[in-house]
C-alpha positions, 0 to 999 in steps of 0.5 A: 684697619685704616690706612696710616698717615705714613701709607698715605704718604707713602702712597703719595711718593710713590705716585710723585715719582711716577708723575714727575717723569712725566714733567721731567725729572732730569738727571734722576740719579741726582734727585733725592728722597728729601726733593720727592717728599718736598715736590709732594708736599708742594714745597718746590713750587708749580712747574712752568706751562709752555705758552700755546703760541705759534714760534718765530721761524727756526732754520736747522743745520748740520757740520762736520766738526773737527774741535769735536773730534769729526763728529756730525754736529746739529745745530737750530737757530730759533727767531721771534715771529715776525723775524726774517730768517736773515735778520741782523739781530744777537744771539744767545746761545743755549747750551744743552743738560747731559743727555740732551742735544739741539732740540732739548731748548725748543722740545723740552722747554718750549724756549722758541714759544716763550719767545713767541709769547713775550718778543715784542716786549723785549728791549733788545730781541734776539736768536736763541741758537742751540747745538750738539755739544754731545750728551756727557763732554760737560762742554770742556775739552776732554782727553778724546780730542772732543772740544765743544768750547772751540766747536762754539767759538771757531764753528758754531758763531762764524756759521750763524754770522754767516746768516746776518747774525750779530756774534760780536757780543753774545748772550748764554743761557745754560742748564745743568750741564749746560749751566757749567758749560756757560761759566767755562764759555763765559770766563774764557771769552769775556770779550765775547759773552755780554750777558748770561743765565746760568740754570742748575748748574752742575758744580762740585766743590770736591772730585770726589763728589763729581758724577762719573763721566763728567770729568777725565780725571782729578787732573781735568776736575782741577783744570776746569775748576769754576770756583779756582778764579772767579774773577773773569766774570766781574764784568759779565751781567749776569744771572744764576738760579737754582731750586732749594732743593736742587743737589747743586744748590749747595754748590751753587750758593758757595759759588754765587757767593764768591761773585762780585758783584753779586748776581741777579736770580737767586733759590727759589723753590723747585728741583732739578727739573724741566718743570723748574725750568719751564717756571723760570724761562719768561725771567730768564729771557726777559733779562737776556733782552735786557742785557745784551 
């Protein structure tokens, strides 16, 4: 007897749910059956390919920092080719997904050879600087003592000024987690953040809705409630996408919705996956240069 439609199908999942490992599922607890059979039907859209440059120069360091609670943090600054590794030029810091850590902006996105391929073309060339803000804090200050947010603000920035870097007016880029993580940064410096790219961001309206670990309790969800005041982003340039199929995208487009003005970036399709990502990185960049 023949194979039924529905075995195809079947079959096709299935081989989609090992491929999609392999680009990159981020986050798989949070990705449902709906995105799989979109993603293998074609709905979500190609993943994105890191450009086969050569990347600028990076410079890797370490600190022991105290708003983390004593914690031995990592942090990289990437530059564009051609780049002394002293240059006065801004900065952008990239904020890393849960599980992720420095590297995950240069090994799993490529950022440093996006970068590579499209500096010379941007009106405003920066740094990317990517750090350790731990795999689970959802860059907030939890009830262990460990404060990214301050870690970024009273360590992070005055070690890379140290370098020549300007941090007077920085931009952000953030993912998932990170993506979160910048909205807090953003509404709590304004006077700091002058542009920033907010990717899948992980946002509930509800505490019971929230992903365990991500918040201490009620108390802390309502503490750092994105949605509660969304009027310190009203001078920020700024740029929110996530995929149509993303678990956050209803979220998301309840938040983008209460912005004023309303930001750039939009639902395109894709999921909540590096290859999403990788798809949108040469946009996203490109208006960092361009608003900063």
């Amino acid at each position: 007897m023949p194979p039924s439609r529905r075995s195809f199908l079947s079959a096709g999942i299935g081989t989609l749910a090992a491929g999609a490992t392999g680009v990159g599922l981020v986050e798989s607890g949070l990705v449902p059956g709906r995105t799989m059979m979109h993603t293998a039907l074609g709905l979500t859209g190609e993943n994105g390919v890191v450009p086969d440059v050569a990347p600028g120069p990076k410079v890797t360091g370490t600190f022991t920092s105290a708003a983390r609670a004593g914690t031995q943090v990592v942090w990289t600054v990437a530059y564009p080719p051609g780049s002394r590794t002293d240059a006065a030029l801004p900065v952008v810091l990239a904020l890393h997904g849960r599980g992720g850590d420095h590297d995950f902006a240069f090994g799993e996105l490529g950022l440093d050879r996006f970068m590579a391929a499209a500096a010379a073309d941007w009106r405003t060339p920066f740094a990317l600087v990517s750090v350790d803000g731990g795999p689970a804090t959802f860059w907030h200050r939890r009830r262990n003592g460990d404060d990214p947010q301050s870690m970024l603000l009273t360590e992070l920035l005055p070690r890379v000024a140290q370098r020549g870097l300007r941090t007077d007016r920085i931009g952000l880029i953030g993912w998932s987690m990170g993506g979160f993580g910048a909205l807090l940064f953003a509404a709590a410096q304004p006077d700091v953040v002058g542009a920033a790219v907010v990717v899948s961001p992980a946002l509930w309206r509800k505490w019971e809705d929230v992903r365990p670990g991500a918040f201490d309790g009620p108390t802390d969800f309502a503490a750092n409630d994105v949605f509660a005041d969304q009027r310190p982003l009203a001078g920020l340039r700024l740029r929110v996408d996530c995929g149509r199929d993303d678990p956050f995208a209803p979220a998301t487009r309840e938040f983008v919705a209460g912005l004023t003005p309303p930001p750039a970036g939009g639902f395109q399709p894709g999921a909540h996956t590096v290859g999403y990502w990788r798809r949108m990185a040469p946009e996203q960049l490109r208006f960092l240069a361009w608003n900063l």
